[in-house]
ROVOBA-521946 format. One line per field, with one value per residue (C-alpha): y, x, z; residue in three letters; chain. Coordinates in Angstrom, 1 decimal. Layout:
north	c(Y,...)
east	c(X,...)
up	c(Z,...)
tormi	c(ALA,...)
milo	c(A,...)
***
This chain:
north	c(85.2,86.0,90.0,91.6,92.7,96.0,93.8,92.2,95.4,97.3,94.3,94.2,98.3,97.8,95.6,96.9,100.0,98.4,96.5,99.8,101.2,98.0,98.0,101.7,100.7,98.0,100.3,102.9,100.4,100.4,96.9,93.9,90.9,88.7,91.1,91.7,87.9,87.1,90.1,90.4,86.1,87.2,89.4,86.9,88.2,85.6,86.9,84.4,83.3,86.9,88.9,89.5,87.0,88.1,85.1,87.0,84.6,83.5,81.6,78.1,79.7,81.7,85.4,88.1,89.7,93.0,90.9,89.6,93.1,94.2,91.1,92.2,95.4,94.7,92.6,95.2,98.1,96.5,93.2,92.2,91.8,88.1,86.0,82.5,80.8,78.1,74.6,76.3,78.4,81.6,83.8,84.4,87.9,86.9,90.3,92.7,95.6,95.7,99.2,98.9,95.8,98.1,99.9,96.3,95.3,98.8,98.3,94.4,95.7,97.9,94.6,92.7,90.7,90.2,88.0,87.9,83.9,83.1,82.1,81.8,79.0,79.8,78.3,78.9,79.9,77.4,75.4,73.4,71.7,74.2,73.1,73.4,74.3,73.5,70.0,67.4,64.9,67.9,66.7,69.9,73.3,73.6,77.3,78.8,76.5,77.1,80.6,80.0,78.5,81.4,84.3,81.8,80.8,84.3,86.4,83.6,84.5,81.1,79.9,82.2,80.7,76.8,74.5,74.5,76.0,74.1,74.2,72.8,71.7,70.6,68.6,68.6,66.0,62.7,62.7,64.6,67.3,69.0,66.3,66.4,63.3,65.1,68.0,68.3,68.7,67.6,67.3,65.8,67.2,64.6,64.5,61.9,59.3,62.2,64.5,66.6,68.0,66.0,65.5,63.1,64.2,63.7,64.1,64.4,64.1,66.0,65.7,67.3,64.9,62.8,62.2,60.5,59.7,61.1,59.2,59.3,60.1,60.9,59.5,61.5,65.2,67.3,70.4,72.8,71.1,71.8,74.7,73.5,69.9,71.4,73.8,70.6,69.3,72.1,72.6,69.0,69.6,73.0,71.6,68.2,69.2,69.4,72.6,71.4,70.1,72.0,68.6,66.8,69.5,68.8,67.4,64.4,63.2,63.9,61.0,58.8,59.2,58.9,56.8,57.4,55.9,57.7,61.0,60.7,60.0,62.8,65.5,63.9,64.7,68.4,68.5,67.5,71.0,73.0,71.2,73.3,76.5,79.9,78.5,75.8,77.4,78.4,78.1,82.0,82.3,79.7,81.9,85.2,83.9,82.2,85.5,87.2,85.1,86.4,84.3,83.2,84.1,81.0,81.4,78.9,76.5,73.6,71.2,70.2,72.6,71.8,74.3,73.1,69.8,70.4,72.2,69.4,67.2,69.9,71.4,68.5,71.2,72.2,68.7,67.9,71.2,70.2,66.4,68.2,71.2,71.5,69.8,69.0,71.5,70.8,73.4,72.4,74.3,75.5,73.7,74.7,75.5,75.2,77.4,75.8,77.5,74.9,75.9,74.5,76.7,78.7,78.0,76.1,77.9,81.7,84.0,87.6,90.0,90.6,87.0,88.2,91.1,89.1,86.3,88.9,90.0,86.3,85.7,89.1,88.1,84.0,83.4,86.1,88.1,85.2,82.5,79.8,78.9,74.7,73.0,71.7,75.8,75.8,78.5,78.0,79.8,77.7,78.5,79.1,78.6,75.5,78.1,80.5,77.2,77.6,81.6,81.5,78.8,81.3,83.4,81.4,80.3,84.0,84.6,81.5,79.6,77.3,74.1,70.5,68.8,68.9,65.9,64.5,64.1,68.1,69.6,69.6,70.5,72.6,74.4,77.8,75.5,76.7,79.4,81.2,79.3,79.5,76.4,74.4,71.9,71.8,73.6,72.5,74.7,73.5,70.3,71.3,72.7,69.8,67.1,69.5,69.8,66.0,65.2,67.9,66.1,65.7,62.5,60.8,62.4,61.7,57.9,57.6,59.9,60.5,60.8,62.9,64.8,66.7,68.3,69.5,70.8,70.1,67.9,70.4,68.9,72.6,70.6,67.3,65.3,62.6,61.6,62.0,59.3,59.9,62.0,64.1,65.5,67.8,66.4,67.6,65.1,66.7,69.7,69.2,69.3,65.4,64.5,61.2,59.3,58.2,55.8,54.9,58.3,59.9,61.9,62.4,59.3,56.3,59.2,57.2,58.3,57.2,54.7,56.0,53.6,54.2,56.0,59.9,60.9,63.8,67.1,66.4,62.7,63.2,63.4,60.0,58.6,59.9,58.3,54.9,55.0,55.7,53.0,50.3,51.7,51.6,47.6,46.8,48.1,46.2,48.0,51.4,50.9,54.1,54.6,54.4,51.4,49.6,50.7,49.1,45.9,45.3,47.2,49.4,46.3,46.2,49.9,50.6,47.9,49.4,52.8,51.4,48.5,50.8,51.6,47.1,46.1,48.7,47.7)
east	c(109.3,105.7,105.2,101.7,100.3,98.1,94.5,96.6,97.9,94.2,92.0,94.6,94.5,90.8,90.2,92.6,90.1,87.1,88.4,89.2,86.0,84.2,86.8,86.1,82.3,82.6,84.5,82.1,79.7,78.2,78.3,78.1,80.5,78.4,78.2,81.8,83.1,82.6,84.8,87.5,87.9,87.8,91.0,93.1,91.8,91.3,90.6,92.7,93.4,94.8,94.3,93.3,95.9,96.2,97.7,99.2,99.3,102.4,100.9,103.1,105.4,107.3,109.0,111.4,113.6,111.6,108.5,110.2,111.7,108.2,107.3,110.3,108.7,105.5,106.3,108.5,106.1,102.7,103.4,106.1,108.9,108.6,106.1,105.1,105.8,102.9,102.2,100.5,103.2,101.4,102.9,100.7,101.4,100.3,99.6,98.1,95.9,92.5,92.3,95.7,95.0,94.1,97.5,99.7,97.2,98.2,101.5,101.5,100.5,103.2,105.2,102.4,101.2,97.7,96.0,92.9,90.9,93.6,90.7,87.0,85.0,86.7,89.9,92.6,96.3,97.4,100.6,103.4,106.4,109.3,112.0,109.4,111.8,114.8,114.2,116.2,113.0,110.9,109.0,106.8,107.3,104.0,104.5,102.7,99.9,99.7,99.4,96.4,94.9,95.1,94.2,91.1,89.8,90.5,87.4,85.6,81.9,80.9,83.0,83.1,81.3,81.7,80.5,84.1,87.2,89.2,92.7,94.8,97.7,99.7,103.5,105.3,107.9,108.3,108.4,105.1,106.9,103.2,101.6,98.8,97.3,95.7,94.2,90.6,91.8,95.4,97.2,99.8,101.9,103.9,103.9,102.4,103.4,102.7,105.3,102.3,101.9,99.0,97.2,95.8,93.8,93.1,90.4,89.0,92.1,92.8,93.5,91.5,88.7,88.7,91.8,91.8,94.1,92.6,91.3,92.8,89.7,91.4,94.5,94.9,94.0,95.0,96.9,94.7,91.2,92.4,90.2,87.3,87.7,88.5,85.0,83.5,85.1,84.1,80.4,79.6,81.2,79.1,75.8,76.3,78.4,77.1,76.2,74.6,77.6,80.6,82.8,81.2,81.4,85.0,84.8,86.1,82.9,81.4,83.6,82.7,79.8,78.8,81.7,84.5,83.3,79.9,81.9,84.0,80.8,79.3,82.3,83.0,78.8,79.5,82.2,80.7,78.8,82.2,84.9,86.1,84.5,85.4,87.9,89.7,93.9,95.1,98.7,98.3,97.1,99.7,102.3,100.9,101.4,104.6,105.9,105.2,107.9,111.3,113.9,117.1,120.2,122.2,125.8,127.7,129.3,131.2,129.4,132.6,134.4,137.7,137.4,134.1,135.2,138.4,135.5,133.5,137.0,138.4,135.2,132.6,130.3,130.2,129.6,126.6,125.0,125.8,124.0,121.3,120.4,122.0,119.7,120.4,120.3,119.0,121.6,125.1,127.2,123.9,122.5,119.2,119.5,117.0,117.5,116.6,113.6,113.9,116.8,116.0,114.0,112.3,109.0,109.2,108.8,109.2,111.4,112.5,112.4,115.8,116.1,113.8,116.0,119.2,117.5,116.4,120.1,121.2,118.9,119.9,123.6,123.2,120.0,119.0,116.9,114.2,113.4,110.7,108.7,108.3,105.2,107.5,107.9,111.1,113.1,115.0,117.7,116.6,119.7,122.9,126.0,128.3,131.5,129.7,127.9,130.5,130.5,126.4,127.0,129.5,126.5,123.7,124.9,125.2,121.5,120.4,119.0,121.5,121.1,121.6,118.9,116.5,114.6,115.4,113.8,114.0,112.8,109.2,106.1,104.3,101.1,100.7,98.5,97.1,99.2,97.7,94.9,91.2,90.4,93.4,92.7,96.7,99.6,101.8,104.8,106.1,105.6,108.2,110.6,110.9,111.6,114.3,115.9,115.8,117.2,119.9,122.6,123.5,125.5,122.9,120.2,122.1,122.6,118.3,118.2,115.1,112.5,109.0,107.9,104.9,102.6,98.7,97.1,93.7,92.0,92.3,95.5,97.4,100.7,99.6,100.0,98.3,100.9,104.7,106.2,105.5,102.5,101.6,98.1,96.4,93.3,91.3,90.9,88.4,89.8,93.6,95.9,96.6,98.7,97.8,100.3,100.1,102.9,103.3,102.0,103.7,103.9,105.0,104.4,103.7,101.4,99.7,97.6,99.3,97.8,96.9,99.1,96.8,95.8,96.9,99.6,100.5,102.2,105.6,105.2,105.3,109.8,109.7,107.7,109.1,112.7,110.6,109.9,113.5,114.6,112.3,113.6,117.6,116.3,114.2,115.8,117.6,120.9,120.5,116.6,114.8,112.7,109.4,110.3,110.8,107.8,106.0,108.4,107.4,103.9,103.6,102.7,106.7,106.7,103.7,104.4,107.9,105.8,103.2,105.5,105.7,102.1,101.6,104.1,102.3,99.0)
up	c(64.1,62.9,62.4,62.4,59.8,59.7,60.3,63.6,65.1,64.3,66.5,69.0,69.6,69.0,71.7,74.2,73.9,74.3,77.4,78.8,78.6,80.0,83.2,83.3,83.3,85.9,88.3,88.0,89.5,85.6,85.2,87.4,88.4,86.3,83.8,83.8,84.3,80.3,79.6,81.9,80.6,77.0,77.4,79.8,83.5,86.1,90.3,91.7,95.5,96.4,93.4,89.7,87.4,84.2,81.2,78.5,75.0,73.5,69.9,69.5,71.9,70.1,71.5,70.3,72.2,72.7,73.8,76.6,77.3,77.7,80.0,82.3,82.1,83.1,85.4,87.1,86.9,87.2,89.3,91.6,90.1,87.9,86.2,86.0,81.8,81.8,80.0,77.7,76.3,77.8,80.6,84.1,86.3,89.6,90.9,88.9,89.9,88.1,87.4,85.4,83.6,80.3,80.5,80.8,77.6,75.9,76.5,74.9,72.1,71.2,70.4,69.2,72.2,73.8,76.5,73.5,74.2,77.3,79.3,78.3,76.9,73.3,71.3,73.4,72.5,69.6,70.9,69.2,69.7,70.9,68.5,65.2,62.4,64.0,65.2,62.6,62.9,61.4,58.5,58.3,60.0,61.9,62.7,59.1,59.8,63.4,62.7,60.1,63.3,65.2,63.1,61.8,65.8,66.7,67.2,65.4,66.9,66.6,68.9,71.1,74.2,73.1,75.9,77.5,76.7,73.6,72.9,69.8,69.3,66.2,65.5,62.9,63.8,63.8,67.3,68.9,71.5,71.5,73.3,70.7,71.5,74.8,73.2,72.2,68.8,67.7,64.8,63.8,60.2,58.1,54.2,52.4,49.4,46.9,49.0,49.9,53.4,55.1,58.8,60.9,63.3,66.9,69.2,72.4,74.5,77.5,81.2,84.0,86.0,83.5,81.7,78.3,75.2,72.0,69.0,66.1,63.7,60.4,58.9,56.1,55.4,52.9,54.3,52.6,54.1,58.0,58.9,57.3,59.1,62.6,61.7,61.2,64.6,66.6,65.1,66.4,69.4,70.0,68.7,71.5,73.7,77.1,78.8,82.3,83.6,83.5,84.5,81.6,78.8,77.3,73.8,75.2,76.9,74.0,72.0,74.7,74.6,70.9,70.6,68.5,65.4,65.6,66.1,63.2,61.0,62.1,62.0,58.1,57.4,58.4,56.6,53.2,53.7,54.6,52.3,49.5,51.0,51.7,54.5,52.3,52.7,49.2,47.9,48.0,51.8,53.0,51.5,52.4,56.2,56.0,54.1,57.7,59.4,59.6,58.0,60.0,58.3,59.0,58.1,56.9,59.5,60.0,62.5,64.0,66.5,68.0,71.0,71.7,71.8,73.9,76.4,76.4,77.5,80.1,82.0,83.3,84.5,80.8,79.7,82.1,80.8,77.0,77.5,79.1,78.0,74.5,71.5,68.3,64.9,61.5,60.4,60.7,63.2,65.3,68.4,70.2,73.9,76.8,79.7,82.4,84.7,87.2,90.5,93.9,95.9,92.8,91.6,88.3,85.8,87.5,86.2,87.3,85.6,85.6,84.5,81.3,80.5,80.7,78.7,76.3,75.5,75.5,72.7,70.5,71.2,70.3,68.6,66.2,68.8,69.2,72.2,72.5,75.4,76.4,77.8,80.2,81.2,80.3,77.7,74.6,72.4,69.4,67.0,68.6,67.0,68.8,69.1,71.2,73.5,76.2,76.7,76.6,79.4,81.5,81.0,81.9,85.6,86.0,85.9,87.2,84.3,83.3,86.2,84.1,84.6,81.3,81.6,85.3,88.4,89.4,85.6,87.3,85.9,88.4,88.1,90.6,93.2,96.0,96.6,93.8,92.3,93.9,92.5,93.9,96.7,97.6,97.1,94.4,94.7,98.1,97.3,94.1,96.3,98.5,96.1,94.4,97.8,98.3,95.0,94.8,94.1,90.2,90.1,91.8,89.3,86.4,87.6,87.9,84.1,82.5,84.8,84.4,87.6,87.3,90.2,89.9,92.6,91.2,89.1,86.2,86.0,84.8,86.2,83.3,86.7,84.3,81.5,84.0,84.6,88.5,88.9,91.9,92.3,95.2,96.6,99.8,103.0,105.4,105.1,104.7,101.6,100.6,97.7,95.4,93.3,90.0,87.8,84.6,82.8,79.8,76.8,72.9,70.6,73.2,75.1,78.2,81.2,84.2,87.5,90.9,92.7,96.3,99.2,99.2,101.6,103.4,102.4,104.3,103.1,99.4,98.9,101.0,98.5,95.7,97.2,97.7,93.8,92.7,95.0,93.6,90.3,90.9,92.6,89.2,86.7,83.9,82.0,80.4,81.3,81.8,84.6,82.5,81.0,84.1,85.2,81.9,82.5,85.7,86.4,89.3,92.1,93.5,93.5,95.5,97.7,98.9,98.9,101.4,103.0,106.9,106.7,106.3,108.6,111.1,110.5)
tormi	c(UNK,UNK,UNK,UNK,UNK,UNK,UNK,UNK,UNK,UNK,UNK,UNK,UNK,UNK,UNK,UNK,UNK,UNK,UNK,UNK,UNK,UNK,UNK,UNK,UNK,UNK,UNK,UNK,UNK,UNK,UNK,UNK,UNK,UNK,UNK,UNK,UNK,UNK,UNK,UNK,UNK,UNK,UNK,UNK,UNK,UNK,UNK,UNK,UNK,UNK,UNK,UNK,UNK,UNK,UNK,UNK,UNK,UNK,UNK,UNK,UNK,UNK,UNK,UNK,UNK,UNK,UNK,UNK,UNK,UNK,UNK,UNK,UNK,UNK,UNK,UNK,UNK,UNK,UNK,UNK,UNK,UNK,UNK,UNK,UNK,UNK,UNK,UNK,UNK,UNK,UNK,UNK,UNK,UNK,UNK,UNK,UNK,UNK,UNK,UNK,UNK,UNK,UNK,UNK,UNK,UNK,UNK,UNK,UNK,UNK,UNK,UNK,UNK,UNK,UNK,UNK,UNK,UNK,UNK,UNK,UNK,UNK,UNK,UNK,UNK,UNK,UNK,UNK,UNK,UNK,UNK,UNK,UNK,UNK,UNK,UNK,UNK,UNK,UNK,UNK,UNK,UNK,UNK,UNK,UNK,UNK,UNK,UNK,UNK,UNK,UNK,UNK,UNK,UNK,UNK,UNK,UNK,UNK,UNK,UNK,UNK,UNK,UNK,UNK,UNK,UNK,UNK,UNK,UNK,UNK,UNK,UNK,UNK,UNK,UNK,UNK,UNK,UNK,UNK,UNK,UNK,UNK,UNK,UNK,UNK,UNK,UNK,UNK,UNK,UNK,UNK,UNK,UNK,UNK,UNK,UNK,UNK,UNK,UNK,UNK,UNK,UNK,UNK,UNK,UNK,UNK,UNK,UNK,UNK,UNK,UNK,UNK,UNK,UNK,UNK,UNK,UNK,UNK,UNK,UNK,UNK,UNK,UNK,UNK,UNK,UNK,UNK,UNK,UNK,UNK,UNK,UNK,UNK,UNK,UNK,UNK,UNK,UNK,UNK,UNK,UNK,UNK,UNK,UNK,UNK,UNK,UNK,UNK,UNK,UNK,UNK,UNK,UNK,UNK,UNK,UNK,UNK,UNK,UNK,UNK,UNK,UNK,UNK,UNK,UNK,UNK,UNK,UNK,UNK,UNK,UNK,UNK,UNK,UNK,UNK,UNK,UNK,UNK,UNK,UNK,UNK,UNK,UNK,UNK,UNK,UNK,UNK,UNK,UNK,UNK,UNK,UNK,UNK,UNK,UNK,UNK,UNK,UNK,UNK,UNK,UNK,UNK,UNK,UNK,UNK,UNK,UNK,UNK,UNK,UNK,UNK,UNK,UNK,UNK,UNK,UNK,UNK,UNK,UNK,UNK,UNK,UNK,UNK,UNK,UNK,UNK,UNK,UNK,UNK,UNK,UNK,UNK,UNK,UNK,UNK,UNK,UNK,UNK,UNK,UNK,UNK,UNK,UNK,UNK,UNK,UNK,UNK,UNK,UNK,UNK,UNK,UNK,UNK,UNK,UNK,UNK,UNK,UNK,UNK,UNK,UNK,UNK,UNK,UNK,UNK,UNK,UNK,UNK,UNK,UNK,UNK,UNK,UNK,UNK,UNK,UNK,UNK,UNK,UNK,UNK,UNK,UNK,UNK,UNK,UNK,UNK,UNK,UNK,UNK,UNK,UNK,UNK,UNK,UNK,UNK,UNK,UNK,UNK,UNK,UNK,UNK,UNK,UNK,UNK,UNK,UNK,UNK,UNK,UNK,UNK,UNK,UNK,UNK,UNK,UNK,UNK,UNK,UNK,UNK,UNK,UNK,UNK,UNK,UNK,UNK,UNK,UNK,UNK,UNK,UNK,UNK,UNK,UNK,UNK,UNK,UNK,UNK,UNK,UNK,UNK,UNK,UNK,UNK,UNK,UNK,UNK,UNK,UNK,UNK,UNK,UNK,UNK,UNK,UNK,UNK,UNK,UNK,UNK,UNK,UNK,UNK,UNK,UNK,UNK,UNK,UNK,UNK,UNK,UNK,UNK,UNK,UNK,UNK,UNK,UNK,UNK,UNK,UNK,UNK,UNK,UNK,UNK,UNK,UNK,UNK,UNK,UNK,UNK,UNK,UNK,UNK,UNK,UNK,UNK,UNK,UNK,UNK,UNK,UNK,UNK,UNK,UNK,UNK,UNK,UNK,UNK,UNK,UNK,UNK,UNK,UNK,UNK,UNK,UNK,UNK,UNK,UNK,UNK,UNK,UNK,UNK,UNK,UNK,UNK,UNK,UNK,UNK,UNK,UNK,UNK,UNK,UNK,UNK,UNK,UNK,UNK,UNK,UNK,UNK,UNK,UNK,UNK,UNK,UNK,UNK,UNK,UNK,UNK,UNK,UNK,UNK,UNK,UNK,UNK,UNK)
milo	c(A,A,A,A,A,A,A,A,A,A,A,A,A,A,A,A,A,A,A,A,A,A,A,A,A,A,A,A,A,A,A,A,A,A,A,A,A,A,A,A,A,A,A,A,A,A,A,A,A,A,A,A,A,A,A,A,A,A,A,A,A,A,A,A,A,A,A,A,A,A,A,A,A,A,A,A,A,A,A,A,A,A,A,A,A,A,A,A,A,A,A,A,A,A,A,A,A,A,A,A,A,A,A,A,A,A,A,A,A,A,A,A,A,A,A,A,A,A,A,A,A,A,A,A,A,A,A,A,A,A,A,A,A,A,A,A,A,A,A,A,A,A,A,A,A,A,A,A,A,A,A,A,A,A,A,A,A,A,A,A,A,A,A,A,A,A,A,A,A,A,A,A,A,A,A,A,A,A,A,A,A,A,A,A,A,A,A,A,A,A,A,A,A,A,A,A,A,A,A,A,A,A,A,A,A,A,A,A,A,A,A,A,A,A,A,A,A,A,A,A,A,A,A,A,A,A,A,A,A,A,A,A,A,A,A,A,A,A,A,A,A,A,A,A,A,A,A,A,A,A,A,A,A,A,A,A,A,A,A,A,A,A,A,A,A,A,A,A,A,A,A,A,A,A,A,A,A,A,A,A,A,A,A,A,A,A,A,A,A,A,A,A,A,A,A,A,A,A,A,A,A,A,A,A,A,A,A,A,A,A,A,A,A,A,A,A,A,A,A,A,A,A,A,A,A,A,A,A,A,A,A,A,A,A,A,A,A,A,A,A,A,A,A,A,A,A,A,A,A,A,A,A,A,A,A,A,A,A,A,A,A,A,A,A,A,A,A,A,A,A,A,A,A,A,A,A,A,A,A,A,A,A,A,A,A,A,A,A,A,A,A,A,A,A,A,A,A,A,A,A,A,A,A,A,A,A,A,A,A,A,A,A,A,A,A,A,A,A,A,A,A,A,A,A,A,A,A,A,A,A,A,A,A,A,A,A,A,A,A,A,A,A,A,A,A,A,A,A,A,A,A,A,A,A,A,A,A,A,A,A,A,A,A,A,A,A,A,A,A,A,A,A,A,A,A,A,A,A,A,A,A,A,A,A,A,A,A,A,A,A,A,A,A,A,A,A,A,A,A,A,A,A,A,A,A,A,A,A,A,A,A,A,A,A,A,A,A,A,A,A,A,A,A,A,A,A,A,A,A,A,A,A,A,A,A,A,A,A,A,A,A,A,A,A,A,A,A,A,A,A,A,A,A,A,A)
***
């Protein structure tokens, strides 16, 4: 867990202050909406559907104990009661009252938390893969260098208002749980034939309107040259990047534009003027950071437990949870453990906060008082020892958070949607809700496996509609909330964008059609073959046709 030092806590409490004033200002009648806009995005404040929505930043994802104690808290006292954990590793409070927007900021800060570069045209909060040092595939542990990134885009006053909003991510693994490759910048650690920690860098991917895959623009960086190459990235991008169109001013129209190749040249050509400067990492600085993160005090285990394993024989509840929801541990005797915010009938990715509390003293009692939050909205006890699996299960189904079904059908992605968002043309969460109930039965979701479900109900694509495996997206028809279907999408290493697969369908169609896709599936499907794979076996032409066969035969 990454600790403040006295510069951090100083421009937190700084700007908490100065936010106060300005809402204090705009109240008054002392500044107006356009005046305020800029400022209220700069610390995380969005007016939503119903009512302000304030996204609190949680950097590569990683909480303590006390920060979600505060969460609950805020949520109790200042909203109603929950909050909604995001794809972007943040936290959204739905209902917020303007005028007490600067206390929930004050009171983040007492455990080092802010909603600083949430929202605005700016760097946005730095992601990473949720099991990063954990993971047994982990080459690097991203976490030092992904909190380089932050401190170094934070406040950075040339990027500040960049033609769009930007967001990072980096991996350290051999397999990419960050999704980098659809993130205007990505990057991917590994260490090189010298044993040195290197990047290759991606670009211009992202979803939204126009989804693309990034390009892969340099293989081999030197660990120490990363700011001053993402500089160069992002000065290109804020000297060309387009401002007249705010659907065309991603860095990812800019690569198309130029064209990879033509990018890269020119990103390298700034660089020659930034490489080796002030912003080069030193041996010294890396240190100085990691230094900040606690170290886990691992005891010394056996990896083999004989009461575990006589659990996993007796109780098949226990054994579902364990395939699903229990990951493996670099350290032996320790598993990583993702709680599951994904029950029928809740809105993926909502918790209570009585949820966070309870969650809060499951991670001081299993996992050194720290938790991580996944893209895929989603919690995890990262280092849990495997004696203690089956009383943190016990615990788990108490509060609601332990349902088996990491990685099926039901673990959906789901952005807020039109129940919240102003810019939504559908809803998304009802949508949720109805698939879950139609596919709430376990033995039949553990016969289709793994299956990636994710809902968007806009083209900004908060839900990543684009890379699941079946993708559904909210579009407006005259007026009415449509949803369109996509195939073939997915992310990590073999990160694709998925195929609209034809005309939208209605709200109350959508769980029909999603049957129609499992069934063509379960037909296709060859032995142990995942659902993606049929899908890139057999391309989407059988599965569409059994989706649209009643709408030919009436026509």
């Amino acid at each position: 867990m990454y600790l403040y030092d006295d510069i951090d806590q100083r421009l937190i409490d700084e700007r908490v202050a100065q936010f106060r004033d300005q809402t204090r200002r705009y109240l008054a009648g002392q500044l107006t909406d356009d005046e305020f806009r800029p400022l209220r995005l700069q610390n995380g404040l969005y007016i939503q559907r119903h009512a302000p929505m304030l996204r609190v930043a949680i950097p590569y994802g990683l909480l303590s104990s006390a920060q979600l104690r505060k969460l609950a808290h805020i949520a109790r006292v200042y909203d109603r009661g929950y909050a909604h954990f995001t794809t972007r590793q943040d936290i959204q409070f739905n209902w917020p009252q303007l005028e007490r927007v600067p206390d929930i900021l004050a009171e983040l800060a007492t455990v080092q938390m802010h909603a600083i570069q949430t929202s605005g045209n700016c760097v946005r909060n730095i992601t990473t893969d949720q099991f990063a040092g954990v993971a047994p595939d982990e080459v690097v542990d991203p976490r030092p260098l992904a909190e380089i990134l932050r401190q170094w885009s934070s406040f950075h006053p040339e990027f500040a208002y960049l033609p769009r909003k930007f967001k990072i991510a980096v991996n350290g693994s051999l397999n990419d749980r960050a999704v980098i490759r659809v993130h205007d910048i990505g990057l991917g650690f590994y260490r090189d034939a010298k044993g040195e920690i290197a990047l290759q860098v991606w670009v211009g991917g992202g979803l939204g309107r126009t989804p693309m895959i990034g390009t892969l623009i340099r293989e081999h960086l030197e660990w120490r040259h990363m700011l001053t190459y993402c500089e160069a990235i992002l000065r290109v991008y804020n000297r060309y990047g387009r401002r007249d169109n705010a659907f065309k001013a991603r860095i990812k129209i800019l690569v198309k534009a130029l064209g990879a190749e033509e990018f890269a040249r020119q990103v390298e050509e700034e660089w020659s003027h930034l490489k080796d400067g002030p912003h080069t990492i030193t041996e010294e600085e890396f240190q100085r950071v990691s230094g900040f993160f606690q170290r886990t005090n691992y005891a010394t285990l056996d990896d083999y437990c004989p009461e575990f394993e006589q659990q996993l024989q007796t109780n098949r509840a226990f054994a579902r949870w364990v395939e699903r929801c229990v990951h493996p541990h670099k350290v032996p005797g320790y598993r990583a453990v993702t709680l599951s915010l994904k029950p029928t009938g809740v809105a993926p990715g909502d918790a209570t906060a009585d949820q966070m509390d309870s969650i809060a003293f499951l991670a001081d009692r299993y996992s050194f008082g720290e938790l991580r939050v996944s893209h895929e909205q989603n919690l995890i006890l990262a280092d849990v020892r495997v004696s203690d699996l089956y009383a943190l299960w016990e615990q788990a189904k108490r509060i609601g958070v332990a349902t088996p079904n990491i990685g099926l059908l039901t673990d959906i992605i789901c952005c807020p949607g039109g129940d919240f968002c102003s810019l939504a043309n559908a809803k998304s969460i009802p949508i949720a809700r109805a698939i879950q109930e139609k596919f709430d039965d376990l033995d039949y979701l553990y016969d289709i496996g793994d299956l990636d479900l994710n809902i968007s109900g806009c083209m900004n694509s908060c839900g990543h509609h684009h890379v699941a495996h079946i993708g559904v997206l909210g579009v407006d028809k005259d007026g009415a909330e449509w949803y369109q279907i996509t195939l073939g999408g997915s992310q990590g290493n073999d990160a694709a964008i998925g195929t609209v697969i034809g005309p939208a369908f209605a709200a109350e169609e959508v769980p029909g059609v999603v049957q129609k896709l499992i069934e063509t599936y379960v037909a296709e499907r060859l032995e142990g073959e995942r659902f993606i794979d049929t899908v890139r076996r057999v391309g989407i032409a059988p599965f569409k046709a059994n989706v649209y066969a009643k709408e030919a035969a009436h026509a």
